[in-house]
N, C-alpha and C positions, 0 to 999 in steps of 0.2 A: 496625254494628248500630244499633238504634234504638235512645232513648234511656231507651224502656220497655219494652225487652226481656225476652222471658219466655223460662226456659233450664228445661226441668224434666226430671231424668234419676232415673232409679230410687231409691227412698229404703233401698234395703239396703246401701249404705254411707254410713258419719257424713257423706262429702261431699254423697248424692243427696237431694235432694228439689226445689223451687221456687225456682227465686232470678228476681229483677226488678231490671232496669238493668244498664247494663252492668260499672259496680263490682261486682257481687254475682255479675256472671257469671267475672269476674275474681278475685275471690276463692274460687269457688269451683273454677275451673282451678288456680290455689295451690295448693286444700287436695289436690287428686288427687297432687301430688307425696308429701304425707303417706304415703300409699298404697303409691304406685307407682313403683319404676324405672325401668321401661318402660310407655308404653301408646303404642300407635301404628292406630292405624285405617286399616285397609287399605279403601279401597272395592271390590267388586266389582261394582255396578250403579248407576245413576245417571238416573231417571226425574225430568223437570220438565217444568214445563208453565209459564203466566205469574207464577204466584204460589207456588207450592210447588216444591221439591225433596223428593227420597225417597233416600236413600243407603243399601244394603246392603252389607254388609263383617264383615269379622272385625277385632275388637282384637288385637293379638299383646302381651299383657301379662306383665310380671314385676313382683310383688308385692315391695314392700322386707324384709331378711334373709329373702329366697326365688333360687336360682337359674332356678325352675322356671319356663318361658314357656307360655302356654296361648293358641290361637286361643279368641276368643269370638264368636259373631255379634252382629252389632246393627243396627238401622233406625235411621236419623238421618230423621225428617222435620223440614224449612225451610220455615218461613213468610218471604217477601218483600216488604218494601212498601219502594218506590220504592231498589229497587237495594240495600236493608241488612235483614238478618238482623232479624226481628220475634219470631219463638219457633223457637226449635227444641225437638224434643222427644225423647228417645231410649229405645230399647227393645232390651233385650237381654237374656243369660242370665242373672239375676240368680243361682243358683242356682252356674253355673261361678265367676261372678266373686269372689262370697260366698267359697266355698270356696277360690281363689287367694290371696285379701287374708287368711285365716287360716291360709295354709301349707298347706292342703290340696288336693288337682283329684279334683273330678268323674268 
C-alpha cells in the first residue's frame, strides 16, 4: 500500500470510519479482532481495469461470544497507483453486520 493510504469502511462499528497510512490501516484490521472471530471475504466477482479494482462477495462472519455465522454482501473498490493499494473503500450491509456484532441477525 502507499504510504498515504486511505482505507474508509462503514462507521456503524466503533472500528469503521477513515483511517490514513498504512499504521492506521493496521490498527485498524487489530481493532476488527475486538469484534470478530471470524470474518473472511469470499469474493464472487472481480471487475479491473488499469487503475481500479471492484470486488463483490459475501463476509461469512462470526461475532465474539456469538456462535452464529451470517453471509453479508459487500463491494470492496481499490484504487491503484503504481502497483500498491491507494484507497480502498468498502460498502456493505451495515444493518446485517450491526445486528451480528450485537448478538442479533437480521
Amino acid at each position: 500500500m502507499t504510504d498515504d493510504v486511505t482505507w474508509i469502511t462503514p462507521n456503524c462499528l466503533a472500528s469503521g470510519g477513515t483511517r490514513r497510512g498504512p499504521e492506521a490501516v493496521g490498527e485498524y484490521l487489530a481493532a476488527r479482532e475486538t469484534i470478530w472471530t471470524a470474518i473472511e471475504a469470499r469474493p464472487e466477482r472481480v471487475i479491473a481495469d488499469d487503475r481500479h479494482v471492484v470486488v463483490t462477495g459475501r463476509y461469512r462472519a462470526v461475532a465474539r461470544g456469538s456462535e452464529d455465522a451470517a453471509q453479508i454482501p459487500f463491494v470492496h473498490i481499490w484504487t491503484i497507483h503504481d502497483h500498491r493499494v491507494e484507497c480502498h473503500y468498502e460498502l456493505t450491509d451495515t444493518a446485517q453486520l450491526v445486528a451480528l456484532a450485537n448478538g442479533s441477525q437480521r
